[in-house]
Phi, psi and omega in degrees: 000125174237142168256163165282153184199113161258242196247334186235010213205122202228084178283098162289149190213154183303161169312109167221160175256132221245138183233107179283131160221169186289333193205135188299132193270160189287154201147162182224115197277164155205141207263192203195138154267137181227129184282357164282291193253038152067215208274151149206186164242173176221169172297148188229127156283081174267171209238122179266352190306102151224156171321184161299152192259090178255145193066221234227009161316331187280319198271305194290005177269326188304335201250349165303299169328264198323299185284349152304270187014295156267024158301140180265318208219156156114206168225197178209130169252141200215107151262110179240108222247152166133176191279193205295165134069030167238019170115025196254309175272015154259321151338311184277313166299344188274310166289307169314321168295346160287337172281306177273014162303310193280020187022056183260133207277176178209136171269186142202105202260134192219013175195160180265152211227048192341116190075012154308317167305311204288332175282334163284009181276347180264016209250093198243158165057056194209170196243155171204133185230128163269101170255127187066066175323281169329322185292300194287329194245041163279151167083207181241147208288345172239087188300333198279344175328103153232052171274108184304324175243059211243141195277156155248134214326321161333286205267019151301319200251021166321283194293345176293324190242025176292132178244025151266338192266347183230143175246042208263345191051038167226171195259112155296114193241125153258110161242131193241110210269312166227119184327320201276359200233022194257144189275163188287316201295004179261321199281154179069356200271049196302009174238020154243329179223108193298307196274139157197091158279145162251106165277124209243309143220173170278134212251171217286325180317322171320270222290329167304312189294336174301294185281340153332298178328283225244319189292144193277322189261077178323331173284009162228025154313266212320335187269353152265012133319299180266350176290340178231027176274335181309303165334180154261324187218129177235115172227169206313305216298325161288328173277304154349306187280302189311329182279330171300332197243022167266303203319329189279325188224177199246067158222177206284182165279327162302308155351282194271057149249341194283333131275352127000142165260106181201098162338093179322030210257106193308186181240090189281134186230152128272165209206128190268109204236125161249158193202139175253143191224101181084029213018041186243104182264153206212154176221149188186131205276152190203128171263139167302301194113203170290125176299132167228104175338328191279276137167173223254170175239166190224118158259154115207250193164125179249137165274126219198120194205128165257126190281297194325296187270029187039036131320098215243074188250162169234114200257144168235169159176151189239182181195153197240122170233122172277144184244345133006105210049010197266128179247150200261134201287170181267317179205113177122186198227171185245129188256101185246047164253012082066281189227350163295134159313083209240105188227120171250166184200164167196136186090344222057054204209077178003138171260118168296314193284034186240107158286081197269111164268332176230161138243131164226174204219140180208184146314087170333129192056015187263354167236183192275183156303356142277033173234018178300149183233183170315315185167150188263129159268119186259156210223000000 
């Protein structure tokens, strides 16, 4: 016969072996609801198994680790955002596998839980992972609710990962799929989330490095480079299917992009082209078109008028840019002048009165309306 035995209360339970400890013992958990015993964890089969590592998960794990390590005080908050199949839940996974080298216990919570926050404050010295945070943690924490200012799951676990206000010593992992569905009070906060890698696409070292690997026709590397460096979102499981279905079959990369199911979504660029004219200096934004790795060209044409002499000229000039390694910021402009090709003409004629001094290059719509310039050419 064994009992639960607290200061007023004496329970019986079968004879079980039982371990009282102070602190969640190692092992990688998950939590579980009962309307009998409430929260509790139970063991969890999470799978540490993979393959070779491409792109930059192995490194943003390492530096995730290294900075828990040294925590002295606090929690460490880690957000990690981008669409599907760019590293993110293999990131978490890299880390966990390091916790549990370091037998550091780890939960992984993949659905909300009513009273969950309040049950992980006692939770000290743990790895603690969201996965698809946005998905699991939507709405208000009281759904039956319709009180409009009623917290939402989100901003339950505000004082859990403020890590001046709690001393739990543990690593917060968010992973997040759409950025935009993240509460504000998470964002800018570096002293509830230290970290927010964004995985955006896969970049040409991946893909070079893929096909080192896998691909059989070395001679259509390079157009699968540049066909899907062109994109917007490159993620492993897409440069996979394209080297599988050239290795299988006998068509170009354009060919098997056109049934693939693999979105097409160009990269539109512009490009800040400055230049004095009349000694007068001026900027005037041109659009590119569609991004191309390899490189891109530019035409266009300044409307150009001196008031004293009432003067009136129209200047052409092209521009050559290589891109070849070269990547476009996500925010913000790329300064390639540098390595631009820069040719004026009027007339068919080298222009003496044209100067072009910077070019940078960017996203279409990726800077604000104070980069608005004189007027656009599309070209």
């Amino acid at each position: 016969m064994s009992y639960i035995v607290d200061k007023t209360t004496a329970m019986y339970v079968p004879e079980i072996d039982v371990t009282i400890a102070e602190n969640l013992p190692f092992g990688i958990w998950q939590p579980v609801f009962d309307k009998f015993r409430g929260i509790y964890l139970e063991k969890y089969d999470y799978k540490l198994e993979h393959g070779k590592i491409y792109g930059k998960s192995q490194s943003i794990a390492n530096h995730i680790y290294a900075a828990y390590k040294k925590l002295e005080a606090g929690n460490l908050g880690v957000l990690l955002s981008g669409g599907k199949g760019l590293g993110k839940s293999l990131t978490a996974r890299l880390v966990i596998e390091k916790a549990v080298k370091d037998a550091i216990p780890t939960i992984v919570i993949s659905e909300y839980i009513p009273g969950i926050a309040d049950f992980l404050k006692d939770v000290n010295g743990a790895v603690i992972l969201f996965d698809e945070f946005e998905k699991t943690f939507s709405g208000k924490a009281n759904e039956s609710s319709n009180d409009n200012d009623s917290i939402t799951k989100q901003q339950e676990l505000l004082s859990l990962l403020d890590g001046t206000a709690a001393g739990n010593n543990n690593l917060y992992i968010l992973t997040v799929n759409e950025n935009n569905k993240i509460d504000d009070c998470l964002k800018s906060r570096p002293g509830r989330i230290k970290y927010h890698y964004r995985y955006e696409s896969e970049d040409e070292d991946t893909i070079r490095s893929y096909c080192a690997d896998h691909l059989e026709k070395k001679d259509k590397e390079q157009a699968i480079v540049d066909t899907l460096l062109a994109n917007r979102y490159v993620s492993l499981d897409i440069i996979r299917a394209l080297v599988d279905e050239i290795n299988q079959f006998d068509v170009s990369v354009d060919e098997a992009m056109l049934y693939l199911n693999i979105e097409t979504d160009r990269i539109n660029v512009e490009a800040n082209v400055t230049f004095v004219a009349y000694g007068k200096e001026q900027t005037q934004k041109i659009s590119l078109g569609s991004y191309h790795p390899g490189k891109m060209y530019l035409n266009g044409e300044v409307e150009s008028s001196d008031a004293e002499d009432a003067k009136n000229e129209t200047y052409y000039f092209g521009v050559a840019i290589p891109m070849k390694g070269k990547q476009i910021p996500t925010i913000g402009a790329l300064d390639v002048s540098d390595t631009t090709e820069i040719y004026n003409y009027y007339d068919g004629e080298k222009s003496s009165g044209l100067q072009v001094t910077k070019v940078e290059i960017f996203e279409q719509n990726a800077l604000s309306n104070a980069m608005r310039v004189n007027k656009v050419i599309t070209v």
